[in-house]
C-alpha angles and dihedrals in degrees: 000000000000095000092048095058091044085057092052082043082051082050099054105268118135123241091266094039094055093050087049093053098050089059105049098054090075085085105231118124107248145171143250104246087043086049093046086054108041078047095057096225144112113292090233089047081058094049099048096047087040087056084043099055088033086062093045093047096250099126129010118221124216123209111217120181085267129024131004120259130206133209137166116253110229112309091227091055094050102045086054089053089046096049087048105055079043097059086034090061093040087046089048092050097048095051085054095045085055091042098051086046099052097043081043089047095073085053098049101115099342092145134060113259092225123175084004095055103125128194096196126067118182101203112192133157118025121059109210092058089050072052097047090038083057106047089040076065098051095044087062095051124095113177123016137014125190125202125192099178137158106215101235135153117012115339128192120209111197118106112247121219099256094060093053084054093048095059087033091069093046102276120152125223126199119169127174119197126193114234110253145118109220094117143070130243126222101235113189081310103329135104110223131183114256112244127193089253097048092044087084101049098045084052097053089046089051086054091046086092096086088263121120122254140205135158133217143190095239142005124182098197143038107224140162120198109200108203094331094279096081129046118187107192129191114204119235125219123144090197096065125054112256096238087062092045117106131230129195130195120218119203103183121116093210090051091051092050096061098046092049087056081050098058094034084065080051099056089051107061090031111095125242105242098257085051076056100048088045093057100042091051092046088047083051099049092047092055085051091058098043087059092048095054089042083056095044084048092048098054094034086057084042087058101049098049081048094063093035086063084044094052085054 
C-alpha cells in the first residue's frame, strides 16, 4: 500500500488523497466518518479530500435522511479522467516551454561577451551536449573539417544527412583513423566485432561519404579542427571510462593553426586505404611464406636425422 500511495503522490495527489483514495477503491459506500478511520486521518481532513474528488468526479456522494455516503465512480472511468488531465497539464507545460524559448531565442548571445569572452570550454560529464557542443561546431563551419579519431566503442557507418550537405556546399572532409579493433560496427542492425580483415573495409565505407580518408598506426588524441580557427579536442585515456573523460575547445586561430599543420604531418606519413591493403596482403603473404619455409626446414632436418640413423 505504501508504494502505491507514494505513485498517486508521483501523480500529483496529495499525502491524504492518496490514502482516500486507497480506500475507496475498494469499492463499499462509506462514510465519512468510516473513510476518515480506515484512512488513518483527521475526519475534517476526510471531509475536505471526499468535496475535492466529488468536484473532480472522482466519487459520487449520496445524501440519505441521516448521514452522507461515498463511493468511487467507475475505476475506468477514473483512470481515463486521470490520464487526461495528465496529458492536458504535459501538453500545457510544453506549449509554455516552446513559447519562453522562442520569445528567449532572440536573446541567446545578443550581446557581446566582453571582459568574460573566453577561448578556451572544458566539456565533461553528458554525452549528448559533448555531442551538441560538436556538431554546433560543424554547423558553423563552412569549408574543412579535419578528424583525428580512434574508432572505440560502438561506431555507426552510415553517412548521416549533415555531412552529405556539408560536401554538397563545397566542405572538405579529412579524417585520419588509427588502425585498431576495439569497436564494434552497425551491420543492417546489428553490432558486430571488428575483425583485421573487415577494418579495411569499415574504413573505406567511412570514407564512402565524399571525405578523404587515411589510416595510421597511433594517435594520442581525438581532435576536430573546424575551419582551422576551432579545435575541439577529446581527450583520450584508456584508463578512465569515456563518459568521465574531459574535452576542451580552442578558439584561437593561431591554436588551430598549429594543430592543422600537426595533423597535416600526420597525413603525410598515414597510408590511403589501398597503400594499407597493399601492405597487409603483402604482410599476409610473407607470413605465409615464413611458415612454409619453417615447414620446408623442418622436413628437410627430419630427413637428414633420418639418414644419419640409416648410415648407422
Amino acid at each position: 500500500m505504501e508504494e502505491i500511495i507514494k505513485n498517486l503522490e508521483a501523480l500529483g495527489f496529495t499525502n491524504y488523497e492518496s490514502k482516500v483514495f486507497c480506500v475507496l477503491f475498494e469499492g463499499r459506500t462509506m462514510t465519512a466518518t468510516e473513510i476518515a478511520k480506515e484512512a488513518n486521518i483527521p475526519r475534517s481532513s476526510a471531509y475536505d479530500v471526499l468535496k475535492s474528488f466529488t468536484q473532480k468526479g472522482i466519487c459520487n456522494e449520496i445524501q440519505t435522511s441521516s448521514v452522507a455516503l461515498y463511493i468511487i465512480i467507475d475505476p475506468k472511468v477514473v483512470e481515463d479522467k486521470i490520464e487526461k488531465e495528465i496529458q492536458d497539464v504535459s501538453k500545457n507545460k510544453l506549449a509554455k516551454l516552446k513559447d519562453s524559448f522562442e520569445q528567449l531565442q532572440p536573446l541567446f548571445k545578443s550581446k557581446e561577451e566582453g571582459i568574460h569572452k573566453t577561448d578556451v570550454e572544458l566539456i565533461k560529464g553528458f554525452n549528448k551536449h559533448r555531442e551538441y557542443k560538436f556538431m554546433e561546431l560543424w554547423k558553423e563551419s563552412r569549408k574543412e573539417l579535419l578528424l583525428m579519431n580512434r574508432l572505440e566503442g560502438h561506431i555507426d557507418k552510415s553517412v548521416d544527412e549533415f555531412t552529405v550537405n556539408f560536401i554538397n556546399r563545397g566542405g572538405k572532409i579529412k579524417t585520419l583513423y588509427e588502425v585498431g579493433y576495439d569497436f564494434k560496427i552497425n551491420t543492417e542492425g546489428v553490432w558486430k566485432t571488428v575483425t583485421k580483415e573487415s577494418f579495411i573495409d569499415i574504413a573505406g565505407a567511412l570514407g564512402s561519404d565524399g571525405g578523404e580518408v587515411r589510416l595510421t598506426g597511433k594517435i594520442f588524441q581525438n581532435m576536430a579542427i573546424f575551419d582551422r580557427k576551432a579545435v575541439y579536442v577529446s581527450l583520450v585515456d584508456p584508463a578512465i571510462a569515456r563518459y568521465n573523460r574531459s574535452d576542451f575547445i580552442v578558439k584561437n586561430e593561431n591554436y588551430a593553426n598549429a594543430m592543422s599543420e600537426y595533423f597535416e604531418t600526420c597525413w603525410l606519413k598515414a597510408d590511403t586505404i589501398e597503400e594499407f591493403r597493399k601492405k597487409e596482403h603483402n604482410n599476409h603473404k610473407n607470413g605465409n611464406n615464413k611458415n612454409g619455409n619453417n615447414h620446408k626446414n623442418g622436413n628437410n632436418k627430419n630427413g637428414n636425422n633420418n639418414k644419419k640413423n640409416n648410415s648407422r
